[in-house]
C-alpha positions, 0 to 999 in steps of 0.5 A: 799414511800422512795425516792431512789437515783437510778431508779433500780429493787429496787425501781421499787420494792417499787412501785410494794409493794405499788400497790399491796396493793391498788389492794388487798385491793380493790378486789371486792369492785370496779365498773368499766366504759368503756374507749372509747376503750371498755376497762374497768378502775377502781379506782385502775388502776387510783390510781396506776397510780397516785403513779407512775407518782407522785413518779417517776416525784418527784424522778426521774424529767427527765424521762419520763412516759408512762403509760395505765392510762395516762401520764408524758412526758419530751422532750429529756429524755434519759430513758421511764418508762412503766407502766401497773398499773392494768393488767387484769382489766377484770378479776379484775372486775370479782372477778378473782384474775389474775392480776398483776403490771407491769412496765419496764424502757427503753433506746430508744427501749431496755428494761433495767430492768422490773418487774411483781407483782402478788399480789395474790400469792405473785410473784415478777419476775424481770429482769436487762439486763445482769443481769438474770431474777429472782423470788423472788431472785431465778433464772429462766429459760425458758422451753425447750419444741420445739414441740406445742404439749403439750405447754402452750400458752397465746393468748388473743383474742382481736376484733381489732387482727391484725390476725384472732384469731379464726383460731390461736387458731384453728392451736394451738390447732390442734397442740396439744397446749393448749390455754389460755386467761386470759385477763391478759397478764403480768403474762405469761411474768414472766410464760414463764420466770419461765418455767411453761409456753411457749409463748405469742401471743399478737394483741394489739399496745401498749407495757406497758406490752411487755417491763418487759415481753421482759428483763424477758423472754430474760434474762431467755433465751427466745425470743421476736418479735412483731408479726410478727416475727421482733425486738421489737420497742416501739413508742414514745407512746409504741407503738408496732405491737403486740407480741409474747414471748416464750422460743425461741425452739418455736418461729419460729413456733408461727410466722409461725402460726400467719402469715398463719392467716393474 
């Protein structure tokens, strides 16, 4: 990859050409194996992740990487980058072309700038704060749907759910929502961005796709918390105490919903 003098939506661009490449050109020709979470991971995701670290750790040597796949980091640097290298590896292993590349530069607990790549479709979503959140140049905005009813919503089910999913979905659905699992999280970041879909309810702990998803979906005029209806924080590790990312008129009500069901 051509090294670049600034670490920018353009760079992280290049990265996102490069991974997505490696995705397509390996889809259904790859097994997986079990992490000890009881996630899977395959060759690709450790492909990706080994061109991040090695381009941004030669480019860039005072940043520090977070990524799912493993990671770069230096003491004392002022800028994190988290990186998901093959979002939606389940349905990746199935033959189900829903995955993404997605990684995000931070400063302390604020995300910067971040990007979504479905290489599938061709979609690039991007964001720098104070900047707009664009697809492929163009800019994006959040839907305006404030009732449930009729909302589109992803949330992924997930066996260590810090709620009772089950009873979740139940509420969305008796509210006239239509839930979604795709077990690929990223994409409904650049989703709800656009206004094709209307939040992201989100159990999990860690935050390698939150941070794009949170400056895409805040630039677009939307709202992120964790899940508990708080300001983000991401840990020295990207930690998180889950999600939820909407277009905001709903928000409120996605937070009182999960929080009759913990």
């Amino acid at each position: 990859m051509e090294t670049k003098e600034h670490l920018d939506l353009s760079y992280l661009g290049l990265l996102a050409i490069e991974a997505g490449e490696i995705i397509t050109k390996n889809f259904r020709k790859v097994d997986r194996r079990l992490k000890d979470d009881g996630t899977p991971v395959t060759i690709v995701d450790e492909a990706i992740n080994k061109l991040v670290v090695d381009s941004i750790s030669r480019d860039f040597p005072d940043v520090s990487i977070i990524s799912e796949e493993g990671n770069r980091e230096v003491s004392g640097a002022e800028l994190r980058v988290f990186c998901d290298p093959l979002d939606g590896t389940f349905p990746f292993c199935l033959g189900l072309p829903i995955s993404t590349f997605c990684i995000s530069v931070l400063k302390e607990n604020t995300p910067l700038m971040g990007l979504i790549y479905d290489p599938f479709c061709n979609r690039v979503w991007s964001a720098a704060r104070r900047k707009g959140a664009f697809l492929h140049g163009n800019k994006i905005r959040v839907s305006q749907r404030d009732q449930i009813d009729g909302s589109q919503l992803c949330l992924i089910w997930w066996k260590r759910s810090q709620y009772n999913a089950g009873k979740v979905n139940d509420k969305l659905l008796d509210a006239g929502g239509i839930s979604i699992n795709p077990l690929s999280i990223a994409i409904f970041g650049g989703l709800i961005g656009q206004g094709l879909a209307d939040g992201s309810i989100f159990p999990g702990n860690k935050g390698w796709e939150t941070a794009a998803m949170q400056v895409i979906v805040e630039e677009a005029g939307g709202k992120v918390t964790d899940i508990h209806g708080n300001k983000m924080v991401y840990g020295s590790k990207g930690e998180i105490e889950g999600h939820i990312v909407s277009n905001g008129f709903l928000h409120n009500q996605l937070v009182e919903i999960v929080a009759s069901c913990q």
